[in-house]
N, C-alpha and C positions, 0 to 999 in steps of 0.2 A: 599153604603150599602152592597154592594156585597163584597166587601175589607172586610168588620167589621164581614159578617158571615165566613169567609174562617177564620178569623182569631181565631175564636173559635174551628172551627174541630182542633181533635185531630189526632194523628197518627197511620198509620197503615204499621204495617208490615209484608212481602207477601212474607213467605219463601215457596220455590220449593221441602220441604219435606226432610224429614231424617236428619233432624239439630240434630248437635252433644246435646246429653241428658247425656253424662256419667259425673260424678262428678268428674272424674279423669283428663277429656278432656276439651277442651278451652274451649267450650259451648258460642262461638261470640255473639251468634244468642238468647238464652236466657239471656244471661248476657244484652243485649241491653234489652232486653223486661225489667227487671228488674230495671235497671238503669232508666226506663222512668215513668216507676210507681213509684219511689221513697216511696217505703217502704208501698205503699195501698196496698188493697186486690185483689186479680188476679182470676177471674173464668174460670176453664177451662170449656171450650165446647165441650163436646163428641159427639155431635149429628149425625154429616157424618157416625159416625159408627153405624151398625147393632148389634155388638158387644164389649161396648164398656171395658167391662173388663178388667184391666192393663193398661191402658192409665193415669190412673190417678195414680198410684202406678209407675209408669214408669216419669211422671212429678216433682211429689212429690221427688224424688230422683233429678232427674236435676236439681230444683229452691233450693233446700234442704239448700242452704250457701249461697246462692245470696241474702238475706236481703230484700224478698219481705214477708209484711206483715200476708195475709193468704191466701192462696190457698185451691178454691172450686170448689165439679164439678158440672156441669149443662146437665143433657142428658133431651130427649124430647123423649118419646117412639113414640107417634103419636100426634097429632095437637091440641088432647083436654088439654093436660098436658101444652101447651106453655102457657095457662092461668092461672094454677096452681099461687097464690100469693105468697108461698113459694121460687118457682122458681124464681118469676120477683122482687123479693124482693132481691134476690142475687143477683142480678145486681145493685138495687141501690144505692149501696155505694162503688162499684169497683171502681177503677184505670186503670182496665182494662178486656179484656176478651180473653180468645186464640181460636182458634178455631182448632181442631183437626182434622187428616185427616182420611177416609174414604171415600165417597162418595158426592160428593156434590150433587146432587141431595135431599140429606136427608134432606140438612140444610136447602135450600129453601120449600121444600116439606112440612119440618116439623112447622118450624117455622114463615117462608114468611106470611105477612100480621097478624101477630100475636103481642099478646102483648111483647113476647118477643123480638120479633127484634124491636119493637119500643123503646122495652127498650137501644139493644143493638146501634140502632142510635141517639139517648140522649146523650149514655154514649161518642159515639164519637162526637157528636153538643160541649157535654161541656170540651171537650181538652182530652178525654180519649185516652186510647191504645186500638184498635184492630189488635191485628195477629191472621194469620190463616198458615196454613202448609198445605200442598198436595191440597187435598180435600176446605179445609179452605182457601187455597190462590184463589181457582178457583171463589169461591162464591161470593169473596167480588166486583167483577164490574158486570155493570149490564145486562153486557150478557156473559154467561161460556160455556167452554168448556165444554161437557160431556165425549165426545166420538168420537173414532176416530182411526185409526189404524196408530201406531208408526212404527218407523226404516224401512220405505219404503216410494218411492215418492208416493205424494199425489194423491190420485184419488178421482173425482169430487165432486159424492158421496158419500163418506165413512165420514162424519164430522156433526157431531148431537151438536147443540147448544141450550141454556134454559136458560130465564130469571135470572139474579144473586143478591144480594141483593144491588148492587148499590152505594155501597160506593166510589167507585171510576171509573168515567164516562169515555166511551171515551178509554178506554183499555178491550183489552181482554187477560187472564193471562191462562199459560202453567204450568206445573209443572213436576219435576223429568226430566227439558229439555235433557240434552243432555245424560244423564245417558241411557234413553227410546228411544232417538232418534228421538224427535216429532218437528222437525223442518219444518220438509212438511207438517202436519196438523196446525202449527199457520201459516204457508205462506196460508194455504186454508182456515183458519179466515177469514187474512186482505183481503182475496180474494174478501170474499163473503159482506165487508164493507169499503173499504180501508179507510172509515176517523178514524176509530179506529187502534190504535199503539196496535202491537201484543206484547205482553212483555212474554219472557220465563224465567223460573227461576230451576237452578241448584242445587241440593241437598246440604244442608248444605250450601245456602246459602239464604239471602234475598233483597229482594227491599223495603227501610224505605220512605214511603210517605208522603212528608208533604205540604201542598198546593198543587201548580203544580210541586213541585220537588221530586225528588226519587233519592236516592243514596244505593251504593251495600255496603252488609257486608257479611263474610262469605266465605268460602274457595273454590266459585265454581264461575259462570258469571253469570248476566243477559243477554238476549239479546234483542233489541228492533230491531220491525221487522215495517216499515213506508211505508206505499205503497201510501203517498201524491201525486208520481209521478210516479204510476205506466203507461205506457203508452200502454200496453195489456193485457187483460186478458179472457179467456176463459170460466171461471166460468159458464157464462149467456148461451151459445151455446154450449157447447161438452158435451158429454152423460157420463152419472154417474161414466163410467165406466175409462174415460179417465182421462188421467195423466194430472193435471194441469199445466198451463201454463200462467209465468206473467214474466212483462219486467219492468226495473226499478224499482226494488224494492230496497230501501233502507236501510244497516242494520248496526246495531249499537252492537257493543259488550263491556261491561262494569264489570271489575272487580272489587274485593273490594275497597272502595274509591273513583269511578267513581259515578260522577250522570250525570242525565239526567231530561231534561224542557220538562214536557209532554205537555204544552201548545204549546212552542215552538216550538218542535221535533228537539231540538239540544242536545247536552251533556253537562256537563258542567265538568270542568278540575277536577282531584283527589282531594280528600280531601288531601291524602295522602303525596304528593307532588311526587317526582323521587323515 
């Protein structure tokens, strides 16, 4: 039973923000999202932002020749609007949805426990695409990063986390990794959980999820960061203030082509080949 419902999720794809949008430019990362909707209607989701102005004028140009049916937006000002029929109606006939970046805090904020994300996990139950970018990659497992202080070691305290919308269990996702430098704040994740796989994702690129597997696209790395065996850690005892401290940690770095078995916590060889 459990085989037959995996085999209905659909996929999702968890870019680390700033994927190339110019029509001039490769655009990996939207060309896949396109390729996978195969010609349905695509909704974007402005929600993470406060502001979400241009975003949809800004996508409208990147999908503009990719041969995706219609593109709509979906914003949610506050929590009464996520009932709006209007709204939940433009989900029911996608291919897919993107999620945009800003804030994640908004997405769940706004929408969490609403008709609209019930809509949005139907649309992935029955084989649909969800991606999300920055903001949007953080929300989709089910516990995100919020917050945290980048490009310096990690200290104990400094790392605020909030329930995510759960699409994908068992990870917790980074974004804009190495560009921002937040490689000490997902070591101070898997710190504070080690059976979750910390995954980081590099700008203009992403992680395409499809069951237990995830493979890279896109001009930058993921990283998985695996603290199965970690054999110290500090977390529990030193004061907020202190520099964290873990041993055995395992880590896994994955360019375009590479996947990796999140069941397993192995990798699996290029698509690519040499």
């Amino acid at each position: 039973m459990a085989d037959e419902i995996q085999k209905k999720q659909g996929t999702l794809i968890i870019i680390g923000g700033h994927e190339d949008r110019d029509p001039s430019g490769e655009r990996m990362i939207l060309k896949e999202v396109a390729r996978r909707i195969r010609g349905g209607k695509l909704v974007l989701a402005t929600v993470a932002s406060h502001s979400p102005e241009g975003y949809f004028d800004d996508y409208e140009k990147g999908f503009a020749d990719l041969e995706i049916g219609n593109l709509v937006e979906l914003y949610v000002e506050d929590r009464t609007e996520a009932s709006d029929r209007k709204k939940l109606d433009a989900i029911d006939d996608a291919s897919g949805i993107f999620f945009s970046g800003g804030d994640q805090l908004r997405i769940t904020s706004q929408i969490g426990d609403t008709g609209v994300e019930a809509k949005v996990r139907a649309l992935y139950e029955r084989g649909g695409v969800i991606a999300g970018t920055s903001a949007g990659a953080s929300a989709m497992s089910d516990t995100m990063l919020v917050r945290g202080t980048s490009s310096e070691t990690h200290r104990i305290g400094d790392l605020h986390m909030a329930p995510g919308l759960g699409l994908i269990r068992d990870v917790i996702i980074d974004q804009h990794f190495a560009e921002r430098g937040r490689f000490g704040r997902l070591l101070g994740a898997v710190a504070h959980n080690p059976r979750v796989l910390g995954i980081g994702i590099d700008e203009d690129t992403a992680a395409v999820v499809e069951g237990d597997e995830l493979y890279v696209i896109g001009s930058g790395a993921v990283y998985v960061v695996d603290g199965e065996h970690v054999s110290h850690s500090n977390v529990a005892e030193a004061r907020p203030e202190r520099v964290l401290s873990m041993h055995d940690v395992r880590v896994h770095v994955l360019g375009t082509g590479d996947g990796f078995n999140i069941a397993k916590r192995r990798p699996i060889p290029s698509r690519q080949g040499s």
